[in-house]
C-alpha positions in Angstrom: 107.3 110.0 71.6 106.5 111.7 75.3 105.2 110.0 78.2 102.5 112.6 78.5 100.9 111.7 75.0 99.4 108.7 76.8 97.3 110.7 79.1 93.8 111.1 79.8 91.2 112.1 82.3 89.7 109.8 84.7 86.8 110.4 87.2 88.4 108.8 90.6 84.8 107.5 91.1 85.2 105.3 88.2 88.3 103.2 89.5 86.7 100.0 90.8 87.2 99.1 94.2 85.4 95.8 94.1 84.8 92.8 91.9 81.1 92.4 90.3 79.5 90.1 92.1 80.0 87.9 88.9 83.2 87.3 87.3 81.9 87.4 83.6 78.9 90.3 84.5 81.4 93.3 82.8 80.9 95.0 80.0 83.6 94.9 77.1 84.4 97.4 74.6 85.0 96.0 71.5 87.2 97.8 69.2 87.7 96.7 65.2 91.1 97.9 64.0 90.2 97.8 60.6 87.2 99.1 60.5 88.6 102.3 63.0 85.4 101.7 65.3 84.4 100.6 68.4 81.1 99.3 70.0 79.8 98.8 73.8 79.1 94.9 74.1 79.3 92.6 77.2 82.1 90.1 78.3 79.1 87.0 77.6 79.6 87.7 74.2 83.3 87.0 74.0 82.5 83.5 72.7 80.7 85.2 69.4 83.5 86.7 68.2 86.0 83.6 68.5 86.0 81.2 65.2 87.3 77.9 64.7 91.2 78.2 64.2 91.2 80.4 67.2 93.7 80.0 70.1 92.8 81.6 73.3 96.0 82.3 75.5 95.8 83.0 79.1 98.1 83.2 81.8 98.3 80.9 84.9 100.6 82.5 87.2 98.9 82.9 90.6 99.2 85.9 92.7 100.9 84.8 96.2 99.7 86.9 99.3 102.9 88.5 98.9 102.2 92.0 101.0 103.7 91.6 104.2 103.9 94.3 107.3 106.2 94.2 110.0 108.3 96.1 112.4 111.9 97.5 112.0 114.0 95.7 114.9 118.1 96.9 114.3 120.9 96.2 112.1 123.3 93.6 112.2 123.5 91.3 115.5 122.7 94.2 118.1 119.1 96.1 117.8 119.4 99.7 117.1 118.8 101.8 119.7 119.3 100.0 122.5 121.9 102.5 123.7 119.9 105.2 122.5 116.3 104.8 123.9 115.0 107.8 122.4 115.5 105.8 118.9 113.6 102.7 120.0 110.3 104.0 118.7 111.6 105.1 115.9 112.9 101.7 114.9 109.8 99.8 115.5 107.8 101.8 113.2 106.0 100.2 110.8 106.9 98.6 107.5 105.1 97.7 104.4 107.2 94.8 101.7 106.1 93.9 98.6 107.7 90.9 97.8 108.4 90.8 93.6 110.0 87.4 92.8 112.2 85.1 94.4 115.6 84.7 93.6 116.2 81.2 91.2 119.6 80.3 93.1 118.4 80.8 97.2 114.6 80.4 98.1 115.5 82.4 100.9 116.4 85.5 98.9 113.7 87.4 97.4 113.1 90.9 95.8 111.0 93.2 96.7 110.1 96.8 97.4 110.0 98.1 101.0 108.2 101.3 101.9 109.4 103.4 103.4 112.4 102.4 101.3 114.7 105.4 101.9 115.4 104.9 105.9 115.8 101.0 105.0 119.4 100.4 104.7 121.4 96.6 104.1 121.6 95.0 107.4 118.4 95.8 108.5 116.0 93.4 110.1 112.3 93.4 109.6 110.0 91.4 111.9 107.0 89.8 111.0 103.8 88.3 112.4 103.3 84.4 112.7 107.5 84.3 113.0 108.7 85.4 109.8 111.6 87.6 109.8 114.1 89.1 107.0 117.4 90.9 106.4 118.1 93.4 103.6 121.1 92.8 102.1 121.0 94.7 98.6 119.8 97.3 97.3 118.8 97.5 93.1 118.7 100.3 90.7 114.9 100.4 90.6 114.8 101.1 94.5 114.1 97.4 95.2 115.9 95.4 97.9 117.0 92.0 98.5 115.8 90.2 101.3 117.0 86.8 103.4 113.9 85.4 105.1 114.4 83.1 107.8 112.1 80.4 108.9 111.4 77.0 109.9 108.8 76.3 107.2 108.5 76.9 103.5 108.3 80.5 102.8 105.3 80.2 100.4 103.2 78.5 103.6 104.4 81.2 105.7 103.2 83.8 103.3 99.5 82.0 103.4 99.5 83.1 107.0 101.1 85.9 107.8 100.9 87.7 104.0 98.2 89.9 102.4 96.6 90.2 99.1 98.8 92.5 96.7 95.9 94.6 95.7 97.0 97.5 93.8 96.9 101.2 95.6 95.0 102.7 93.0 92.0 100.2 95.0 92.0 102.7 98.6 91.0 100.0 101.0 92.2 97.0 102.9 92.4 93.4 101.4 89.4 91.6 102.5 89.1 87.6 102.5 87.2 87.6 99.5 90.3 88.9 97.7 92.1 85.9 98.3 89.9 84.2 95.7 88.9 87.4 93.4 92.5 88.7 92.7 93.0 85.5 91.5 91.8 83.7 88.2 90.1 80.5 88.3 92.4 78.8 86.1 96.1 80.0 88.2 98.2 77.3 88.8 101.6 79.0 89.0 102.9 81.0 91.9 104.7 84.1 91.9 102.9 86.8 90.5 102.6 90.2 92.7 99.8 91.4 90.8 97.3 89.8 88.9 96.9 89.3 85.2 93.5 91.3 85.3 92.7 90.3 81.6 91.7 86.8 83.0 89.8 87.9 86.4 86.3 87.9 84.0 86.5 84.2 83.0 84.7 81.5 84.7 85.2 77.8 84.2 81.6 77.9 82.3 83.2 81.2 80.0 86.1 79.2 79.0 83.7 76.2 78.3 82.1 78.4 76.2 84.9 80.0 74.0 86.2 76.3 73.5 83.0 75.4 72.4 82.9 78.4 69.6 85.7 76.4 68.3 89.0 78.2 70.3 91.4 75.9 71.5 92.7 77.0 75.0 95.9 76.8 75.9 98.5 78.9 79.3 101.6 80.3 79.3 103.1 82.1 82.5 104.3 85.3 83.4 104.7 86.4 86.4 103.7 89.5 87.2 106.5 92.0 89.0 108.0 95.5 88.7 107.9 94.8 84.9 104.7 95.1 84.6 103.3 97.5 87.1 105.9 100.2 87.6 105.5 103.3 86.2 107.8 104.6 83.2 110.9 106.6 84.8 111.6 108.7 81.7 109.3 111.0 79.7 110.4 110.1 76.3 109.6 106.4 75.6 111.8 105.4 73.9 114.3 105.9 76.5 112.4 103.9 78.9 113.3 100.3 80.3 111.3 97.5 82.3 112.3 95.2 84.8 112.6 91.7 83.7 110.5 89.4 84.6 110.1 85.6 84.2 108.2 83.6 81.6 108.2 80.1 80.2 106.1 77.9 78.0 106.0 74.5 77.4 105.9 72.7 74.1 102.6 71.4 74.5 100.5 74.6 74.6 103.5 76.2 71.8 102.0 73.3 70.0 98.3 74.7 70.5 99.6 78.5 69.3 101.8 77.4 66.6 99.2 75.7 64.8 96.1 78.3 65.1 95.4 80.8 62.5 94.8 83.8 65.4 96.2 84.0 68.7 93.3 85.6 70.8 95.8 86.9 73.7 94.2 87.4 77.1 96.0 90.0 79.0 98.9 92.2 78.5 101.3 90.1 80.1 100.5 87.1 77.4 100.9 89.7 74.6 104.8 90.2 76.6 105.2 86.7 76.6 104.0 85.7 73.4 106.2 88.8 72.0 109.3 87.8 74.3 109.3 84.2 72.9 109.3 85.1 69.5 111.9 87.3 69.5 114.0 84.6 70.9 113.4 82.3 67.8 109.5 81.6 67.8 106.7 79.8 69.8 108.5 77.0 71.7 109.3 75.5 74.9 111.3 78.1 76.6 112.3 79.4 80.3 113.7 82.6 80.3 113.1 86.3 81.3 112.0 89.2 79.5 112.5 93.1 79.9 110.4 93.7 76.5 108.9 97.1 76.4 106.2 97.4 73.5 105.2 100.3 71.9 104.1 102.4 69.0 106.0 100.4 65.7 106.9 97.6 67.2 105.7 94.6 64.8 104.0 92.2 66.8 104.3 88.8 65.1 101.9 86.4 67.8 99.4 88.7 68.7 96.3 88.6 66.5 93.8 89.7 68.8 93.3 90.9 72.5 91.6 91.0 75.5 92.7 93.9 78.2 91.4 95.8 80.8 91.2 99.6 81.2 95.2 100.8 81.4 96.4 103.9 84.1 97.7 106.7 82.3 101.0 106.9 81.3 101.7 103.3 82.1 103.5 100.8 79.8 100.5 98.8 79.7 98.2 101.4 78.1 101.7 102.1 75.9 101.6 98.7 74.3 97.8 98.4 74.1 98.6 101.6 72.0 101.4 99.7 70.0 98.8 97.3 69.2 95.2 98.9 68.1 97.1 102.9 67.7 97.0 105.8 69.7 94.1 107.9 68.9 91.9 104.7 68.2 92.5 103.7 72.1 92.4 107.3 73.6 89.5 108.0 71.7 87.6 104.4 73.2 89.3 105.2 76.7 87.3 108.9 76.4 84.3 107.2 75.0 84.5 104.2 77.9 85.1 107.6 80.3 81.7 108.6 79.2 79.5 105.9 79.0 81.1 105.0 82.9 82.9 101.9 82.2 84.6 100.2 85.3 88.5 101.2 85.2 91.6 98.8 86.5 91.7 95.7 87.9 88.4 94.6 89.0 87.0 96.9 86.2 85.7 96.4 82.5 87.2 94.8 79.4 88.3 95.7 76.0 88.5 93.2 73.0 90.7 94.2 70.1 90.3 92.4 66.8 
């Protein structure tokens, strides 16, 4: 299979740049696999099409204001430039990081992707506001680097003052402070995530009140959400391509919740991963680990009954597996029909429910 078989056109104007005023106000295109149809409903009306014996899974990592921007100050123990003045400017310029995960052995050490990455070399020093500083000191095969922060306070405190929401760039404005609380679901307990897990943005506590009242039992896994998720596919023959890992665990109590219900209503591609993930490594249990798992077209999912997503990018993994899962010219076909009928795409866009 190519790359370019996942295509299709998007109006720019339809790319939401903000969040509805209320999280459960989008609309949700509901499409029947069996049937080979689809139909324009509204998010409200998840709850009608959950029945007793239902799990609904959803996904508690929380974003962290993990965008950071800073100034390039010299390499090694002596500031470039200072014996060439003419190179001072240059070395001050501005930086954008994007930190990805940090690293399980150091809490000092994270990942992350540094634009502009070419003319940032190991040994460089990025400063930061409110005293946060870093050193690269790797490079990784994705174009990521590794960087040693150094502060007096824990990182993740640091990062609540001097960080920005991660919003993606596909949304062409500046975080706001409302971000802070809408790139974030209501039920997120878990941080690490550089993006959100967009499938859950449309619940409120009332919403999931509701489905558990329609007889779904709720239950949360994590993933959080890094290059794995969000970068695009590096080859144009699928098959060929490969994901970042990214972590994942669930505990036996909510394994508990999947393992005995008769559908697993999976909220968000990144549950679909994880769900998928933990199978493969002998079935729905308590497990920690990480998972590079790349779905698409004939893989045999053996969780997933059911999902909730939002609109995919083109050509993205995401909109691969959704693919994988309902099949290609059903899900092109909705995309062009959601197209028409001027759904809200991406993040703080529309739903799709696929039974």
């Amino acid at each position: 299979m190519r790359v370019s078989e996942f295509e299709y056109d998007l109006p720019e104007e339809l790319i939401a740049q903000y969040p509805l005023e209320d999280r459960s106000a989008s609309r949700m295109l509901v499409l029947d696999r069996q049937a080979q149809r689809f139909e324009d409903r509204a998010f409200v009306e998840l709850p009608s099409f959950l029945r007793p014996g239902d799990c609904l899974v959803l996904n508690d990592s929380k974003v962290i204001p993990c965008r950071l921007f800073g100034r390039r100050t010299g390499v090694g123990a002596m500031p470039l430039g200072k014996k060439n003045p003419a190179r001072r400017e240059h070395l001050s310029a501005r930086v954008e990081v994007l930190l990805l995960r940090q690293c399980a052995d150091d809490p000092a050490l994270w990942t992350a992707l540094v634009h502009p990455g070419r003319r940032m070399r190991v040994g460089e020093r990025i400063q930061f506001d409110a005293g946060l500083a870093a050193e690269i000191v790797a490079r990784g095969e994705f174009g990521e680097r590794t960087l040693r922060f150094s502060c007096d306070e824990p990182l993740l405190e640091k990062l609540e003052e001097a960080g920005h929401v991660p919003l993606p760039p596909y949304i062409r404005r500046p975080d706001e402070r409302t971000d802070r609380d809408r790139y974030q679901t209501v039920f997120a307990r878990e941080p690490g995530s550089a993006a959100a897990p967009t499938a859950g943005l449309h619940f409120t506590p009332e919403m999931i009140e509701r489905c558990r009242r329609a007889g779904a039992r709720i239950a949360y896994t994590t993933l959080h959400v890094g290059l794995g998720t969000f970068q695009p596919l590096h080859t144009e023959t699928v098959e060929y391509a490969r994901l970042h890992s990214e972590y994942f665990e669930l505990d036996e109590r909510n394994a508990a919740l999947m393992r005995a219900a008769e559908r697993i209503v999976a909220v968000g591609t990144t549950t679909v991963r994880t769900l998928e993930a933990a199978m493969l490594r002998g079935g729905l249990g308590a497990c920690r680990s990480e998972t590079d798992l790349f779905i698409y077209p004939g893989f045999p999912f053996r969780a997933t009954g059911a999902m909730l997503t939002n609109f995919h990018l083109p050509r993205s993994s995401l909109l691969i597996l959704v693919c994988a899962f309902a099949g290609k010219d059903l899900v092109l076909e909705a995309y062009r029909h959601a197209v028409q009928q001027r759904y809200r795409f991406f993040s703080y866009g529309d739903c799709m429910l696929i039974l």
